[in-house]
C-alpha positions as CSV (number, residue, x, y, z in Angstrom):
1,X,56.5,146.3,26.1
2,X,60.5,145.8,25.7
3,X,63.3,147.7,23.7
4,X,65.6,146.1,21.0
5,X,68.5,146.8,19.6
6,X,69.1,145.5,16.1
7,X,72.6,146.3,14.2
8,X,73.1,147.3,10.4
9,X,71.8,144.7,7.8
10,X,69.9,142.5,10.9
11,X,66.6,141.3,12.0
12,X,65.2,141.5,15.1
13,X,63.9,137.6,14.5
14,X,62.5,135.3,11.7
15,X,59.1,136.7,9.9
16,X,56.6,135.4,12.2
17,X,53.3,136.2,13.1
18,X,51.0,136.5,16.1
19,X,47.4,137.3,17.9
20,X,47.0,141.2,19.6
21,X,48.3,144.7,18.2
22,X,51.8,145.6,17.8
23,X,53.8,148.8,17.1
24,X,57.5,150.1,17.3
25,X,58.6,153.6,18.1
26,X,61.7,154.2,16.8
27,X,64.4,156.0,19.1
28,X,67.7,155.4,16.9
29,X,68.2,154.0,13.1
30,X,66.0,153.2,10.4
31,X,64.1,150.1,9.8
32,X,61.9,148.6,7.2
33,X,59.1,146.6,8.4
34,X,57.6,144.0,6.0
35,X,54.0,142.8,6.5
36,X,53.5,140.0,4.3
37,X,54.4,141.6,0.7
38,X,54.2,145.6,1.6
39,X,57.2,147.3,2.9
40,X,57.3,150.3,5.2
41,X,60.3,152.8,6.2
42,X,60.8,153.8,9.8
43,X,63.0,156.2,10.9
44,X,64.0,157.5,14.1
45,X,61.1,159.5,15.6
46,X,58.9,157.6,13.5
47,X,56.3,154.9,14.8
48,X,53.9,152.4,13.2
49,X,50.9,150.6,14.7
50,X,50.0,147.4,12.5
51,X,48.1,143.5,13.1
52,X,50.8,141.0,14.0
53,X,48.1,138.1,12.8
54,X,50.0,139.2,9.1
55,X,53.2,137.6,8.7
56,X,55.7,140.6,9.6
57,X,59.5,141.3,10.4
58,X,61.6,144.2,11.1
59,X,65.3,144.6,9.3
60,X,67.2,147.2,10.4
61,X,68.1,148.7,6.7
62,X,70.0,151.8,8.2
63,X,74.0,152.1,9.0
64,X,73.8,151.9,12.5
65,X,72.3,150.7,15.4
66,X,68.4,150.4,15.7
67,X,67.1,150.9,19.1
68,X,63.2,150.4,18.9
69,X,60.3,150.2,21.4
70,X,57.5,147.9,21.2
71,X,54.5,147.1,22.4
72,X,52.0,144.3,22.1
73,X,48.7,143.8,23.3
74,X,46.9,140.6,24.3
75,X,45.5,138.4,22.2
């Protein structure tokens, strides 16, 4: 479990993928998260609980900062 920050028009990282769970709760911002070829909005207040084994990435698509939690589980 860790917090990011991510500023306007940036990714957290590359699209990547990975064993477990994963989901982001999202304190500031808005964010799109792309799994594979299906986008999804996040806004603040807003949370999302997907399978990282699908490639995935996270672009802050807002006009400020995005400060997001995540968590991952084992796997």
């Amino acid at each position: 479990m860790h917090i990011s920050a991510v500023g306007p028009g940036q990714r957290s990282h590359p699209p990547h993928q990975h064993g477990g769970w994963e989901a982001f709760y999202l304190f500031e911002g808005e964010g799109t998260l792309e799994i594979e070829d299906e986008r999804q909005v996040i806004r603040a207040g807003g949370s999302i609980v997907f399978d990282p084994r699908r490639m995935h990435g996270l672009v802050n698509t807002g006009d400020v900062e995005m400060r997001y939690l995540v968590i991952l589980t084992g796997g």
